[in-house]
C-alpha positions in Angstrom: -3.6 1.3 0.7 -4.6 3.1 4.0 -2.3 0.7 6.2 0.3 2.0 3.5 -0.5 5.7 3.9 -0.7 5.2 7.4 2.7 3.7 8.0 4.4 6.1 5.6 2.5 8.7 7.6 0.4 10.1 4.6 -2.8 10.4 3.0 -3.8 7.5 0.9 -4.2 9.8 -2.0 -0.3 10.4 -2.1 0.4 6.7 -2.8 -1.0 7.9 -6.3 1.0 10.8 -6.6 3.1 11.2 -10.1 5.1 13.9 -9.8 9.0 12.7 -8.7 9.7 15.1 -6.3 6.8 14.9 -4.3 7.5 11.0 -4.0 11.1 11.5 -3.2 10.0 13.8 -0.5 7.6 11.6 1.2 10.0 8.5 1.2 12.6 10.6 2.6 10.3 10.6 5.9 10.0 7.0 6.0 11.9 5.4 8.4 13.8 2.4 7.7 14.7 -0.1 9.8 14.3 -4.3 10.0 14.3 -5.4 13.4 10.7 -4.1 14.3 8.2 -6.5 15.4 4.6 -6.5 13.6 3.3 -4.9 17.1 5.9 -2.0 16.9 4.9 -1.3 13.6 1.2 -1.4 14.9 2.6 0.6 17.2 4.6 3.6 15.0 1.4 3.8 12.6 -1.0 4.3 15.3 1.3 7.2 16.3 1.5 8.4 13.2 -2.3 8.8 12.8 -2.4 10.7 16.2 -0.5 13.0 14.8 -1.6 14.1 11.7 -5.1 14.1 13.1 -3.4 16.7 15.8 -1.7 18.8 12.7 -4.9 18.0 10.8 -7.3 19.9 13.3 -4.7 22.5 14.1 -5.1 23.2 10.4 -9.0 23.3 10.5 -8.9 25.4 13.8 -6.4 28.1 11.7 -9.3 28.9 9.0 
């Protein structure tokens, strides 16, 4: 589930997530495409975790 949260670029938790419209909005973020190698999807996820760590410790640097 993490790999999945990290490739979607969310927290794990939200994989769980009920409510419609919070699901629509995450999937609209997804990126969709189907000539990417298993490294350049290594790639984009690792990305992704950079930066919501970055927007995460902005967040905990704002309190």
């Amino acid at each position: 589930m993490e790999k999945l949260a990290d490739l979607y670029g969310c927290d794990a938790y939200m994989l769980y997530e009920e409510n419609e419209s919070v699901i629509e909005d995450m999937l609209a973020t997804a990126f969709r495409v189907d000539n990417l190698s298993p490294a350049d999807m290594e790639q984009i996820a690792a990305f992704k975790r950079v930066v919501k760590n970055s927007l995460m410790m902005d967040t905990m640097l704002s309190k």
